[in-house]
N, C-alpha and C positions, 0 to 999 in steps of 0.2 A: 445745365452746367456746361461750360468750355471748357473743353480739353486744354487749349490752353494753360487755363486757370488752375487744371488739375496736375497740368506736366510742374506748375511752376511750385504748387504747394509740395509739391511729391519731394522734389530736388531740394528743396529746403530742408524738407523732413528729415532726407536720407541723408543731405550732408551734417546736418545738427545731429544726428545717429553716428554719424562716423566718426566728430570730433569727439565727443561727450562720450556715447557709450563704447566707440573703440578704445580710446584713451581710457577710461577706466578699466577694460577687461586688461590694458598694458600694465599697467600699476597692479592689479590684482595678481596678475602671472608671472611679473618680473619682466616683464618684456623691453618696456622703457631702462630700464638699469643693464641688462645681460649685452656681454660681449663675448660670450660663446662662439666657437665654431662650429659652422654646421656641418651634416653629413657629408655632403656636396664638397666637402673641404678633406674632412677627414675620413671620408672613407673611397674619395675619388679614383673612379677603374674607368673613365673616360668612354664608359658606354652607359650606361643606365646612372649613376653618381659625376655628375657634372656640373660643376657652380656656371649659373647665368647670371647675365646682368638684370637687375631688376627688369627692364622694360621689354627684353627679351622675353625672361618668365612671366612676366603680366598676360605679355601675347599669348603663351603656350597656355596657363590657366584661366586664363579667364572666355579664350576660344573652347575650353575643352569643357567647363563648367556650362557655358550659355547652350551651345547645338543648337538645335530648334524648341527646347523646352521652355523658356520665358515669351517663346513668340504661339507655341500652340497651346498649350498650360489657359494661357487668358481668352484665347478663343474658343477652348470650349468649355471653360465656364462660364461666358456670356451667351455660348450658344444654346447652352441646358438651358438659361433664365435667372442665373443666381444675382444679377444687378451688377451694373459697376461700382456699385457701393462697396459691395462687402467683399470684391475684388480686390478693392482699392487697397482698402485695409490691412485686407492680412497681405498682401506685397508688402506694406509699407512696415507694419507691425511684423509679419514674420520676419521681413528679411532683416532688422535693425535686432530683435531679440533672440529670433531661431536662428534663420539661415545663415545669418553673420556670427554668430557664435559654434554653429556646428563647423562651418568652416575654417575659421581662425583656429579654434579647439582642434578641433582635428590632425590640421598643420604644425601645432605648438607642440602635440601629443606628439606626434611622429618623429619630429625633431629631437626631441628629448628620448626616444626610444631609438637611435642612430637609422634616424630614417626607416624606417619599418610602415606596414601595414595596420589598419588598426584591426585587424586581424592577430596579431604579435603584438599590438596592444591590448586587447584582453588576455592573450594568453600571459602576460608578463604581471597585470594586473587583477585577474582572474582565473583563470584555470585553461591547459590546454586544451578539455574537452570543449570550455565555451568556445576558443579561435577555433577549432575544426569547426565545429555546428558554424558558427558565423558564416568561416572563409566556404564552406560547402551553399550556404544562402547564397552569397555575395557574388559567390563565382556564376551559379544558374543567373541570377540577375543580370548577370554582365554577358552571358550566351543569349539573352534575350534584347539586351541592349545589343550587340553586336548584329544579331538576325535584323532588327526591329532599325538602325541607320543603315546596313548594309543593303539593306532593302530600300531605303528612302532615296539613299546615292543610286543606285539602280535604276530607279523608276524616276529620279532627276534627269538621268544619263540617257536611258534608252528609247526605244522606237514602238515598245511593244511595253502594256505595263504586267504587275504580277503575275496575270491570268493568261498572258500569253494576246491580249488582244490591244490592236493599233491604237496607239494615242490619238490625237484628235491633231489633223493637219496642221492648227495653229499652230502648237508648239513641238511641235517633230524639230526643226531647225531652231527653238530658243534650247531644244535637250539637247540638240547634238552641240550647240554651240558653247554650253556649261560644262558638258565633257570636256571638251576642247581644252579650255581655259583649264580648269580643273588638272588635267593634263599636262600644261606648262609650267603649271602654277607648283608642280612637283618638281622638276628642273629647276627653276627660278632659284628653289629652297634648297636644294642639294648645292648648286651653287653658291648660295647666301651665307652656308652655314660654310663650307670649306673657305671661303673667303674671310671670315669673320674670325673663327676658329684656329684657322689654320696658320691663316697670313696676317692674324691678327691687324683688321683692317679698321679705321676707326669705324664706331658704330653708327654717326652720325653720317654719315659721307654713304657708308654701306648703307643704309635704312634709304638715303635718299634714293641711290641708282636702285634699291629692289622695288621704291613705290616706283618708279619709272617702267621699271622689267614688267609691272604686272598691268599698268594701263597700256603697256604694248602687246600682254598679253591675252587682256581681251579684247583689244581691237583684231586681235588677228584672229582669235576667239569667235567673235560676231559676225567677220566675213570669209574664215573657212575655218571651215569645221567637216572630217570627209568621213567622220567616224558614230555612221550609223546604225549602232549594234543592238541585240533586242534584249532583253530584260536579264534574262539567263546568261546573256554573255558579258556582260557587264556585273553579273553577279562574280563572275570567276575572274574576271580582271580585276574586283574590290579584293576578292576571296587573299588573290595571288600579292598585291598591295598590301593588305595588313601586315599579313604574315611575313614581309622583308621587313615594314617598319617598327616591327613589334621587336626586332632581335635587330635593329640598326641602331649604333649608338644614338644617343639623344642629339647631339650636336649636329650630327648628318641631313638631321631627317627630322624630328620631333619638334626639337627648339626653331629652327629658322621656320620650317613651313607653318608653325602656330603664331609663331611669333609676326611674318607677312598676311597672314590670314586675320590678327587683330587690326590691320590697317582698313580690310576690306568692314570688319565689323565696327571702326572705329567712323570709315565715314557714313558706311550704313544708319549709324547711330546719328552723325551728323545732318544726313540726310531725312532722315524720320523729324528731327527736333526742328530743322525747315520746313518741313511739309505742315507741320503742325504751328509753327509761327504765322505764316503766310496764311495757313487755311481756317486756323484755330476752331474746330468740328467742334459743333454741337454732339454732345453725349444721349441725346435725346433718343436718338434711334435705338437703344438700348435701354433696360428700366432700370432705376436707382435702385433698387432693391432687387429680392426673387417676386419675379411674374409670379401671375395667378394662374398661368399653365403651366408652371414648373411642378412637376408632382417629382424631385428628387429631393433629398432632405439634405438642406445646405453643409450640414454638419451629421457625417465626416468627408462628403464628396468633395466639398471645395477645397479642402485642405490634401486632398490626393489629386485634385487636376492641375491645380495650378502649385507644383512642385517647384522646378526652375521657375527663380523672380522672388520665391519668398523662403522656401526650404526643399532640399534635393536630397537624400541620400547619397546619391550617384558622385556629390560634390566630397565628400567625407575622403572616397574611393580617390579621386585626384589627387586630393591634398595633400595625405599620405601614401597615395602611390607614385607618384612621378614628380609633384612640387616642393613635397620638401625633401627630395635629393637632388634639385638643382638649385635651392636655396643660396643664396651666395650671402645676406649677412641677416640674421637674425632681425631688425630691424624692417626689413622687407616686407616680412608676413604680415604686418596690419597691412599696407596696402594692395596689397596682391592677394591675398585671402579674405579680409571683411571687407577692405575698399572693390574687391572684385566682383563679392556676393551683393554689395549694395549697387553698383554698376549695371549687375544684371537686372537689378529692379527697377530702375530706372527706363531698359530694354521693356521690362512688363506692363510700364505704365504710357510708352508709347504703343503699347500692340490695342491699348487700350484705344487709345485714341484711334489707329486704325481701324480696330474691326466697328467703331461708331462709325467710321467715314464709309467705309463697306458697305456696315448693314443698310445704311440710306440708299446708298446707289441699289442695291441689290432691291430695297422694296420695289423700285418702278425699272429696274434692267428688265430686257428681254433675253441676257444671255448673264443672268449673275455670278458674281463669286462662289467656287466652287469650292471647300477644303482650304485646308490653314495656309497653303503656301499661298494661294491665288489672293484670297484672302489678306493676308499681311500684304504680301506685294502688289497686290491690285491698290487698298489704301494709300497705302505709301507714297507710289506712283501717281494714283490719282488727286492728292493732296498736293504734292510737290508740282506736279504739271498744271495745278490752277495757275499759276503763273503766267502759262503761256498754252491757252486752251484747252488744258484738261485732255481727257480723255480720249482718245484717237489720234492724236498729237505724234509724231518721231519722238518727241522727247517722252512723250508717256512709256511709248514703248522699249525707251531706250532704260529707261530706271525701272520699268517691270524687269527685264529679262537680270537686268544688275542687280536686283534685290532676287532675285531667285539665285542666281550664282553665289551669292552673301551665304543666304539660306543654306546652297547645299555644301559651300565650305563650310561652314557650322557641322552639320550633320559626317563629313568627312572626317575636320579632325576631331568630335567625338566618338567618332569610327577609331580611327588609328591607336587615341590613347585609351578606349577601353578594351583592346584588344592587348595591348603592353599590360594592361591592369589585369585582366584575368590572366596575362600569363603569368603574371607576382603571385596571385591568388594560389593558383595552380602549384606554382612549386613550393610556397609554405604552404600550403597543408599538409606534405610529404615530409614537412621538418621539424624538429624540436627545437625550438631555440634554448629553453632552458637547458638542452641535455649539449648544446652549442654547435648543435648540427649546421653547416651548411651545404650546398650545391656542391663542393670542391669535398667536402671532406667524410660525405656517405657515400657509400657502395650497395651492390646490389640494383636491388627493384630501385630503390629510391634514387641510384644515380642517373638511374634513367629517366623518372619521372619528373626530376628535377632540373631536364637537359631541359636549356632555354630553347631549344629547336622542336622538341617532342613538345614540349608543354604549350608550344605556339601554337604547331601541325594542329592536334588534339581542338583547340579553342578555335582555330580559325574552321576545320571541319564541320564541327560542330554549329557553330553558331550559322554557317553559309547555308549550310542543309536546313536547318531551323528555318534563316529567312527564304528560302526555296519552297517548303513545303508545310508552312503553313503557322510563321508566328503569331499571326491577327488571333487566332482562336485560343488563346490564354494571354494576350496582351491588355484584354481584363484588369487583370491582374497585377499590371506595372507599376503601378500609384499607387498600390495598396504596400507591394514589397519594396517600391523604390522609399516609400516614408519609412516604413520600417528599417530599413538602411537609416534612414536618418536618427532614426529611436535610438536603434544600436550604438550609431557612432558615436553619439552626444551621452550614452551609458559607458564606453568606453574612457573618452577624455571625462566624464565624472566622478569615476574610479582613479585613475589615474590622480587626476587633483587631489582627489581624498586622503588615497596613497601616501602622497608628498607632504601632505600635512594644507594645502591653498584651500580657498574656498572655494566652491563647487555649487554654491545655490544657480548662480547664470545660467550651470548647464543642465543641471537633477530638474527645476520646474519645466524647459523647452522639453527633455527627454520625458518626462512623461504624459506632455501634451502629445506629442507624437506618440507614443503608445498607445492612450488611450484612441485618437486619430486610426490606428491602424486597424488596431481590433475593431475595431466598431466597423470601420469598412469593407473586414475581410468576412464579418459575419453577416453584414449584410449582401455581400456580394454572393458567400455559399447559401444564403438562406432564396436569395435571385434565380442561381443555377438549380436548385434542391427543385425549385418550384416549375424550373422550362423541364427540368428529366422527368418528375412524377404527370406535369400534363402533356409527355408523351414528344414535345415540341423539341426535343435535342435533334438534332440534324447530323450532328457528326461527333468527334471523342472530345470537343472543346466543353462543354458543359460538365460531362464527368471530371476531365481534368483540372479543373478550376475549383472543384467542390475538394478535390482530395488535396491538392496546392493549398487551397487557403485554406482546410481542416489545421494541416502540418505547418505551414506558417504560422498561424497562432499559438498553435503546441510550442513551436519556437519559440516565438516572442515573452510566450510566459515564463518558459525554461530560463531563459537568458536574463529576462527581467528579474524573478526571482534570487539568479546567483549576481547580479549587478547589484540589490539589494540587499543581499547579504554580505555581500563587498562594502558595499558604503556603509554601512551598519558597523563593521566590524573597525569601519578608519576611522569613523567617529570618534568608535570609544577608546581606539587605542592613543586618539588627539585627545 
């Protein structure tokens, strides 16, 4: 098969998904008729509730949605042996029926609950105790997300990785030189956004001089860079970053840096769809189906590895935690929530095409692709530089180190905004909304656990210390409860619709694909760990701890599932 072939069928797929079945979830939900105001309008406090311009927010969600998860999701399910076939698939299948409808739903949901959490959307359409149990899940999740990219930007950045031991001399100066950039590339944005905001500058003119600010700033990126710091100290520089940006209004900091950082992945993405025109890789190096060495059972694995590109939890969390309170017109949401989730699968079906160009060089390299970044960006690079000698080439080298700096802006702003999200997390759990508590109008414990600076402190501590001292040993785990995230969410907007009187089949049949998806993999994952503790082979507290997580995650999921079905049950019969 040619990649080619397969980028061009994919694009077709997914645009005929966007028009047809986006357009119909519009009609179903009112979307195409509604001229509502959104939160962003009406509940505007110019720090966290701020209307953006569409392509402003595109930037912010769809940087914050992608990370590294549509680029590693497909490498390591081609690397287990599950075939680019049934890869292929469920990218193109989930993200047109799952991922594109938990997302859009999600978004729509929120909107309609005045910007809220879908945490306060179960509570509103469910019961408070479910939002607690939820927002208690969603928040650990998001301490593991934060450990688990704070850690990635770290070990992009530094000189020394996790363990405390020297990188490999090659890329000592491509890390210091991402830092670098990465570094200016925070100014550029703090600038962009006072400018825009402030001076109210047009956005065309501004977009122009900020792509100009950032090709001047990795040039100056690539040939000084003085800032060699080792793993742990670069962990307390991310630590000391969230934590301003989490409690910095969105306009300052949020919007313009996501919004410049969609330029980097916009031509990243440009650059990938050349590498693969020019090169058009043979798929061969990889098998159409699952190998006959694969002893993993495709199903429920594949549908937890490859989350980002077809279905994320994680994307639910954005939707309704930061995108739809800067919503500026209703209307927006298809494109920026289904067109963004279909976007990123598009990102999935190129990484496809890279880890084939890979795996081939790597079968006869003497020094192969090592890990998803190299990986991705070795392909990449080495597609794009057939051009003009391939491999050892300046120019190879120059689009290696630029798809690693892509990469780890990805992983940064999914750093920033799930750190803002667990601090959301954080302070509704402490709240009633039915009883109409908010942050300004409780006292006591609650007014303090509800102070956006405590609630940050708490989440940024926490999650640093996590990726310090040892998130890899329950990171297991991630795909089993990042789907579940996904279950939930799409149980939440299903109630909801039901609620309202719409229909609700789009989202009830993907929700309980994911459920049964979860379970199945959390039971096979404790029944994995049950088997390393009884032959004695546990090494340290990570096998315990994964047996007793995914016991209690499943206790969840059935708890929650069970009062979702008795929710829908009961809007049935009252329609």
């Amino acid at each position: 098969m040619n990649g080619l072939l397969l980028l061009i069928i994919a694009i077709v797929v997914l645009a005929t998904g966007y028009i047809l079945y986006g357009g119909w979830l519009c009609k179903k939900w009112g979307i195409d008729v509604s001229k509502e105001e959104t939160p962003a309008h009406t509940m505007e406090d110019g720090i966290d509730y701020v209307p953006a311009k569409a392509p402003v927010l595109m930037g912010h969600h769809f940087s914050s949605i992608a990370g590294a998860g549509p680029i590693t999701g497909p490498i390591s399910a081609l690397s287990l042996g599950f075939g680019w076939l049934p890869a292929t698939l469920w990218i193109l299948i989930g993200g047109i029926f799952v991922g594109g409808v938990h997302d859009f739903g999600a978004l729509i949901a929120s909107i309609k609950h005045g910007g809220k959490s879908i945490g306060e959307i179960i509570s509103a359409n469910m019961s408070v105790r479910a939002k607690r149990l939820f927002i208690i899940f969603s928040y650990l999740t998001l301490i593991l997300v934060v450990a688990a990219f704070a850690s990635i930007v770290a070990g992009t950045f530094g000189i020394t990785d996790a363990t405390g031991a020297a990188v490999p001399d090659a890329v000592v100066d491509t890390n210091a030189s991402v830092a670098m950039v990465s570094l200016l590339f925070i100014v550029i944005a703090i600038i962009f956004g006072f400018t825009v905001h402030r001076r109210n500058s047009h956005m065309l003119v501004a977009s122009g001089l900020g792509i100009l600010a950032i090709i001047i700033c990795m040039v100056i990126g690539m040939n000084f860079h003085p800032f060699y710091f080792s793993y742990n100290t670069w962990m307390i520089i991310v630590a000391i970053y969230i934590a301003v940006a989490s409690v910095t209004p969105v306009w300052i900091l949020l919007q313009p840096r996501d919004y410049l950082t969609s330029f980097l992945l916009y031509a990243m993405l440009a650059l990938a769809f050349f590498a693969v025109i020019v090169n058009h890789p043979s798929l061969d190096a990889v098998p159409l189906v699952k190998s006959a060495e694969c002893t993993t059972p495709v199903f429920p694995v594949l549908f937890t590895t490859i989350a980002c590109g077809a279905c994320s939890g994680f994307h639910s969390l954005v939707s309704s935690g930061t995108t739809s309170k800067q919503l500026n017109k209703i209307s927006d949401a298809k494109p920026i929530a289904y067109g963004g989730m279909l976007l990123e699968c598009v990102l999935a079906i190129l990484t496809i095409c890279a880890v084939s160009f890979a795996f081939s060089y790597n079968a006869t390299a003497e020094t192969p692709f090592q890990g998803a970044t190299a990986i991705f960006a070795g392909g990449i690079a080495g597609m794009a530089s057939s051009v003009a000698g391939g491999m050892g080439t300046p120019l190879y080298t120059i689009l290696y180190t630029l798809i690693v700096l892509t990469y780890s802006a990805f992983c940064l702003t999914s750093l920033d905004t799930a750190t803002r999200l667990a601090r959301f997390m954080f302070q509704e759990f402490w709240l009633d909304s039915k009883k109409g508590e908010t942050p300004q109008n409780v006292a006591g414990y609650k007014k303090v656990l509800t102070n956006p600076y405590v609630a940050t402190i708490i989440t940024v501590v926490l999650g640093v210390l996590l990726g310090m001292t040892g998130y890899t040993k329950i990171w297991a785990l991630f795909g089993s409860a990042n789907q579940l995230l996904a279950a939930l969410g799409l149980l939440a907007v299903a109630t909801w619709l039901g609620n309202v009187g719409k229909q609700n089949r789009m989202v009830v049949y993907p929700m309980y694909f994911m459920l049964c998806v979860t379970i199945a993999s959390l039971v096979i994952n404790t029944k994995t760990q049950l088997g390393i503790i009884s032959a004695g082979e546990a090494l340290d507290w990570g096998p315990y701890a994964q047996v007793i997580i995914g016991i209690l995650l499943v206790i969840m999921a059935l708890v929650l599932a069970f009062e979702g079905v008795t929710t829908l049950a009961k809007s049935k019969k009252a329609a």
